[in-house]
N, C-alpha and C positions, 0 to 999 in steps of 0.2 A: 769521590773515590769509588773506583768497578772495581767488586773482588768477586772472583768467580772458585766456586766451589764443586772439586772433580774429583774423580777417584781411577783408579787404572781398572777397578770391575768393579762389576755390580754388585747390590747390598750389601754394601759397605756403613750404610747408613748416613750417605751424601745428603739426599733430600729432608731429613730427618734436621739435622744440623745446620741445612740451611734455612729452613722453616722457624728455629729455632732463635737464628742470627737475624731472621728480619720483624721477628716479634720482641727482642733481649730492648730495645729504648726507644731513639727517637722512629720519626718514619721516613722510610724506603722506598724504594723502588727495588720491587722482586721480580725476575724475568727468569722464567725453566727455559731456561737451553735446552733440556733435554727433549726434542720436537719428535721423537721418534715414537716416546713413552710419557709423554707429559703428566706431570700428576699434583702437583701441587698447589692445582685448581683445587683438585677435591677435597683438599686442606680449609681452605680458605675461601672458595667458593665469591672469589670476584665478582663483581659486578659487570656486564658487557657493556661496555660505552661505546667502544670500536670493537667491528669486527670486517675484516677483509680478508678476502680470498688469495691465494699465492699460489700461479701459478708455475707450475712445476714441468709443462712441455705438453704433450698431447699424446690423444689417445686415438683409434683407429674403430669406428660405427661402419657399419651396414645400413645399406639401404635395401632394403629387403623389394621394393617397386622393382629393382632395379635387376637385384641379383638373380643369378639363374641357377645358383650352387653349382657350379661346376667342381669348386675345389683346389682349383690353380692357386690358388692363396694361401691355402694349406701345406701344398707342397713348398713354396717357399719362404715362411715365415720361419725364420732361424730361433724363434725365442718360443715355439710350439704355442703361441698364444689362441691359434684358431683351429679349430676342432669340428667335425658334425654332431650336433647336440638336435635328438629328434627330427632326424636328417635335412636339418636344415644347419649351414655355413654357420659358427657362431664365434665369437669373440671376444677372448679372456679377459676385464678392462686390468686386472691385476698383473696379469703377464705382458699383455702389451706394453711394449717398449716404445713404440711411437715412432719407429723409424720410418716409416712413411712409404717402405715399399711391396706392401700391399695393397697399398692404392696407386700407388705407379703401374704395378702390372694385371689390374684388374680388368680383364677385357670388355667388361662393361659398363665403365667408372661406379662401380656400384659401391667402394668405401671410398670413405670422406675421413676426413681427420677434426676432433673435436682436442678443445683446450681441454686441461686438466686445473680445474676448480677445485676442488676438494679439500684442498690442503687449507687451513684459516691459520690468521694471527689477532690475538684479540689483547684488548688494551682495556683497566676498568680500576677499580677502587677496592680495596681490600681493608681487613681493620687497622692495620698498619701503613698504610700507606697506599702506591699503586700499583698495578701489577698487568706485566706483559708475559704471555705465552704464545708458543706457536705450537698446532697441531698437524702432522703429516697421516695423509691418508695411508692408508695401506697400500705395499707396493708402491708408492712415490720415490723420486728421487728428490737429489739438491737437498738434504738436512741442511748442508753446510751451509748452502745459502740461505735455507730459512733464518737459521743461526743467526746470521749477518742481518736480518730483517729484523728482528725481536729485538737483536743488540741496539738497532739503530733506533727505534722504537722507543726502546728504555732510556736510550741518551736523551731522545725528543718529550718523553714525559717526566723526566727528574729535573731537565731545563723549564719546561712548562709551569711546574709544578715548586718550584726552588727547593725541590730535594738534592741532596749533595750525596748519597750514600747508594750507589745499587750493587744489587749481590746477586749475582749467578748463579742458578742452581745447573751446573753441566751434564753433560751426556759422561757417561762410564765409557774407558778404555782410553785409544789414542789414537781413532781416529776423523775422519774429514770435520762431523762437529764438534768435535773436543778441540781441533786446534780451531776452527773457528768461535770459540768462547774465551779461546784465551788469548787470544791477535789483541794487544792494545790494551788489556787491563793491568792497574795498578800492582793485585797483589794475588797470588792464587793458593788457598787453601787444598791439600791434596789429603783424604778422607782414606787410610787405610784401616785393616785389623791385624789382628795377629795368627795369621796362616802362613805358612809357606805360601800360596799363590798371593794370598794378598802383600808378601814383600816383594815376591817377582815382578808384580805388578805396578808395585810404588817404583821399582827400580825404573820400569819402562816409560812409568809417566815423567818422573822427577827429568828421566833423559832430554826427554821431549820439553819440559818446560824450559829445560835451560839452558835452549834454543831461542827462547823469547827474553830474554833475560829478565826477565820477572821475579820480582821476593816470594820466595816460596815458604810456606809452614803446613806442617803435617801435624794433623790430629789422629790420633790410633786413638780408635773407636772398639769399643769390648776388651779394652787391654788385658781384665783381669781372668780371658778365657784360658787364655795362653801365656803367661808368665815368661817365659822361655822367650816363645817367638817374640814379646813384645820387646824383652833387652836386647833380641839382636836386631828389632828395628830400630832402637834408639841409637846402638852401637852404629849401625850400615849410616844414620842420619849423620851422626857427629863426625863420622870419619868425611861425608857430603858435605858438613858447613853446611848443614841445614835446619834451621831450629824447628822441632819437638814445641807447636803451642800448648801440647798437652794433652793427657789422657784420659779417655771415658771410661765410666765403668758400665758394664752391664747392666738395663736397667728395664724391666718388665714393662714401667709406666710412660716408656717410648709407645710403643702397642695401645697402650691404653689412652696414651693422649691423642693417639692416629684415628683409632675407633670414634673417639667422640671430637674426630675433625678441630684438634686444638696441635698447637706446637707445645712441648713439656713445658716449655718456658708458663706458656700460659695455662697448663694445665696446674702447677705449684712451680711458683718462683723460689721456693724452697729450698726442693731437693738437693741431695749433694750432687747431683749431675745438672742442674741447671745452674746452680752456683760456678760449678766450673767451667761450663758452657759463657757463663757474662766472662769469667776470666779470661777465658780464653779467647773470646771477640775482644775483649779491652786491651788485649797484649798484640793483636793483631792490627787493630784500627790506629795502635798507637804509636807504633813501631816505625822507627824511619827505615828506610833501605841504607 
């Protein structure tokens, strides 16, 4: 079973909940989608077994032997990547686009075009189980594809591994990796609050999934901030035929389990928020379409 867990914005307390869902019983395969802002390394602090490079296109070097600094390159580089820095010709590797025609018109072949390495996917052992993430360098493109890398990843180590359960922790919003996390899985949890933006948001994503025709469940996470907004997310659900797994409450000792790199789950199996946290993974795991 791949259930992937997204939100239509950010802290919403996706990651938080998914950390939570891959510490609640048996073990997982956990893989962050979210390659832009990865973070639930620092959670759980995997082991590296794998780690490979993903390239993502190239980049555009000087050969300074070569160059005369004329400046012809600067005039037409459409993406302002090249600049005089200490009046010598230099180039931006964050702006550079890598389209390649700055070295097509360099009168003295003096730039070259290099891969773009930077970006890794890494595969390793966590106390739950295993766990795939991908990290994109700054200024990269292709999330989506990284996406598609980590996915395929996480298939090839829950096979390996004879784990049957992986859970997605996704990129916020809706777009290029967001739908590439949701291409092909079983079930997708959609992580809202109770704001106005956060139901315009649920509105936007719920749209989008159900395009994939995937079983949807929405958790409204802080319900108890907004009373108000949360009945009329429940209302906007029911009227969607969408079930409501359930409601979180506000809870200090999310922060406090984050600080000391633990999921609530594992910080007190206790609480009233991790009690309903197993329930609401057991109403989700359980559930047929």
């Amino acid at each position: 079973m791949e259930v992937a867990i997204v939100s239509g914005k950010g802290g919403t307390g996706k990651s938080s909940i998914s950390a939570a869902f891959a510490t609640l019983n048996g073990k997982v395969v956990l893989a962050d989608c979210d390659v832009d802002a990865a973070n639930l390394y620092l959670l759980f602090n995997p082991s590296h077994e794998e780690e490979k490079a993903f390239i993502t296109g190239e980049k555009a070097f000087i050969d300074y032997s070569l160059c005369t600094n004329c400046g012809l390159c600067i005039d037409y580089c459409r993406f302002n990547a090249i600049s005089f820095k200490e009046e010598m010709v230099s180039i931006s590797e964050i702006a550079c686009d890598g389209c390649r025609l700055c070295s097509r018109i360099c009168p003295e072949n003096a730039i070259g075009m290099i891969r773009n390495d930077k970006s890794k996917i890494y595969a390793g052992t966590f106390r739950n189980g295993k766990m795939v993430y991908g990290r994109l360098a700054p200024g990269e493109e292709n999330s989506g594809k990284l996406v598609n890398v980590v996915r395929e990843k996480a298939k090839q180590v829950a096979k390996e591994n004879g784990l049957e359960t992986i859970i997605l922790d996704g990129p916020p919003g809706t777009g290029c990796p967001v739908i590439s996390t949701l291409t092909g899985v079983d079930k997708v949890v959609i992580v809202t609050e109770p704001t106005i933006s956060g139901l315009h948001d649920l509105e936007r994503i719920v749209e989008l999934v159900k395009k994939f025709n995937i079983q949807i469940f929405v958790i409204i996470n802080k319900y108890d901030l907004n009373l108000s907004v949360t009945r009329e997310i429940e209302k906007w659900c029911l009227v969607k035929k969408i079930p409501v797994a359930g409601c979180l409450p506000y809870d200090e000792n999310i922060i406090k389990a984050m600080v000391n790199r633990k999921s609530i789950i594992e910080l007190n199996p206790e609480l009233e928020i991790s009690l309903k946290l197993n329930m609401i993974w057991n109403r989700i795991k359980n559930q047929e379409k």
